[in-house]
N, C-alpha and C positions, 0 to 999 in steps of 0.2 A: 138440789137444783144444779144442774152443769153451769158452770163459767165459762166467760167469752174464751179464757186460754184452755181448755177442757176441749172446748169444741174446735179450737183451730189445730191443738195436737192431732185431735181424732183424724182432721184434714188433713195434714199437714204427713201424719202416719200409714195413711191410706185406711184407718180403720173404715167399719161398716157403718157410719156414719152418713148417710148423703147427703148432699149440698140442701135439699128441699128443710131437711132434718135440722140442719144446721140453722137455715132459714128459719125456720117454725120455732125453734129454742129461744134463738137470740131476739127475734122480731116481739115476740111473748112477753120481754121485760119492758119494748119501748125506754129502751135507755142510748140515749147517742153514740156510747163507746160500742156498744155491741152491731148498731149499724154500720160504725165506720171498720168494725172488724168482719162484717159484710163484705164493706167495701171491697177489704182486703183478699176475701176469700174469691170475688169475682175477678183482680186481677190477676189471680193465680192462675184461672180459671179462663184468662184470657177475654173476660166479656167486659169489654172496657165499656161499654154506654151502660148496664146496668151497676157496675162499678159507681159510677159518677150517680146512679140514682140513692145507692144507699150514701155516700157521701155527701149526697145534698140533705137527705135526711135526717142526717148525723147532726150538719148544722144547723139545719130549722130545731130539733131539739137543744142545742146547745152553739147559739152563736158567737159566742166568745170562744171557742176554743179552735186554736189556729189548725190544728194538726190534720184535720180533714180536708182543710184548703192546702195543704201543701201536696197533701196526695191529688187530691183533684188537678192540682198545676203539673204533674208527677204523669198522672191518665194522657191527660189532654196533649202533653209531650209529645208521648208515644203514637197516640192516634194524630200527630202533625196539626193539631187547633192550637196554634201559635198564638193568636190573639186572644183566645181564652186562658190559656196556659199565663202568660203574662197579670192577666187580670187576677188571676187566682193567686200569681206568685204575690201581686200588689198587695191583697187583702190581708194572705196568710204573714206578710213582712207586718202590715199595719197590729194584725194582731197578736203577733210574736212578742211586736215590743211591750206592747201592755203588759201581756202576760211576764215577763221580765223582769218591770217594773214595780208588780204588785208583788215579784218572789223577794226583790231587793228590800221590801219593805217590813220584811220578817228574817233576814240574814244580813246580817255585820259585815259591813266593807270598812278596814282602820285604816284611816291615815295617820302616819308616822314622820312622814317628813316633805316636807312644801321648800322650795328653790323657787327665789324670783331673783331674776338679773335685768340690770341696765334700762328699770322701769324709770319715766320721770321724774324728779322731787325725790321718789324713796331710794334709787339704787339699786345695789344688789345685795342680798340675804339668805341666809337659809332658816326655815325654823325645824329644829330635831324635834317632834312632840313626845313631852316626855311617856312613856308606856305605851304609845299611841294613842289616838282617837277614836272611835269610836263613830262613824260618819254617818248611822244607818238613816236615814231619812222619814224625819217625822216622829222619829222615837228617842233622842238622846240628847234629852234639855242640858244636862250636864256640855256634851259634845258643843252645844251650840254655844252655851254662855264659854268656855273655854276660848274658843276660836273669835268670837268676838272679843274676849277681853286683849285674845293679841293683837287686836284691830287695833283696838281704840289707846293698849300701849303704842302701837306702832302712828299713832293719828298725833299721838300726845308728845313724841319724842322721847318717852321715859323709854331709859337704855334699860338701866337695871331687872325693871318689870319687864323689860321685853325677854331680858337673857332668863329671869327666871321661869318666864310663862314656857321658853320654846327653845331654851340652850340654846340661839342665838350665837351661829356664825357666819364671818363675813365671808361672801364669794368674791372671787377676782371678776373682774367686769369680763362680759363677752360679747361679740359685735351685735348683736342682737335681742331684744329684750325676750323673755318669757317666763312661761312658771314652767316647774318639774315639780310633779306628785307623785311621790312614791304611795302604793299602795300592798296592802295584803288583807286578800278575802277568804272570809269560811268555807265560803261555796264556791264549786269551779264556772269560772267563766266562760266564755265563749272567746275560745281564742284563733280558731279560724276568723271568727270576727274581725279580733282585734290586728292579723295576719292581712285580711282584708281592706281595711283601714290602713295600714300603713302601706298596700301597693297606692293606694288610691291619692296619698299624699304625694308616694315619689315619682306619680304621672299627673300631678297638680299641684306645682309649687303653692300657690295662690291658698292651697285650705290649711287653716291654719290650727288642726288635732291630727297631733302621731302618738300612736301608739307605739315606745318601745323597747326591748326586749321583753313581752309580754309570757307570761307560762299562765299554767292553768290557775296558779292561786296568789302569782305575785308581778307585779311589772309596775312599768313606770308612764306616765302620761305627761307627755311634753305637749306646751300650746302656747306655741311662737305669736307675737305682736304684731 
């Protein structure tokens, strides 16, 4: 049996393959990826309304997956339907992030060191963790009972427990309170994101998460008070 990339070389090659051909192959497994490589193959093809029908296709078989909607908002562009273009961009944003969030929940993001300055009652700190942390979410009971026991040293005044929990050093105060979390992840990030996010601070004093010096697998998150 040919595969969705099988058949779009064939296109792509100009082999003797025709688009009906193509059609009949992928349409035969009723699987969403192969519609939305439909999709693809019509706006190659330049036939952007039929473009958008296997893309609608693609997601009535699989409505979680964002990547259909970005092309749809991609189509709709081109063909100047601004207000639908928008709507699609809306949806495929909504469900970029899920998807995101469900990958974060099988890949390790470690935190290694946390900076608070000129908070009230506590001051300012830094905690080094020792080998790092371990932050993944929802998976690392160890990670969690750790991070709270420097709470609760840090609730309790005990110095010694705290410098042992987190080599605990003092920062010089700075005019302004925040935390800085350094991290580093398995997986690459989205760092045009994180590029995106920090114009959006330096044309909105008022939001209070910057992303910076961000790269693909290490950067820092500062979030001012």
């Amino acid at each position: 049996m040919k595969t969705v990339k099988d058949l779009l070389q064939k296109f792509d090659g100009g082999g003797n393959e025709t688009t009906q051909d193509i059609t009949n192959n992928l349409t035969s497994t009723n699987d969403p990826k192969s519609y939305e490589a439909l999709g693809d193959v019509q706006v190659k093809l330049g036939d952007y309304f039929r473009a958008v029908e296997f893309y609608d296709r693609a997601i009535f078989l699989d409505p979680e997956a964002s990547a259909p909607w970005r092309k749809k908002a991609d189509v709709y562009s081109v063909m100047g339907r601004y207000a639908e273009e928008q709507q699609a961009k809306a949806r495929y944003t909504e469900l970029l992030s899920v998807e995101r969030f469900r990958n974060n929940l099988t890949r390790a993001t470690r935190l290694y060191a946390v900076e608070v300055a000129n908070l009230p009652f506590y001051g300012s700190f830094s905690w080094h963790l020792r080998g790092s942390m371990n932050i993944m979410l929802g998976k690392n009971g160890y990670g969690k009972s750790h991070l709270m026991s420097i709470m609760l040293a840090l609730l309790q005044e005990e110095e010694k427990l705290l410098r042992d929990l987190t080599m605990m050093d003092k920062a010089s105060p700075t005019p302004a309170p925040y935390f800085k979390i350094s991290f580093q992840s398995d997986h690459e990030r989205d760092v045009p994101l994180m590029e995106s996010l920090q114009q959006q601070v330096e044309e909105n004093q008022n939001c209070d998460q910057r992303f910076l010096h961000g790269s693909v697998r290490r950067g820092l998150l500062l979030i001012r008070l």
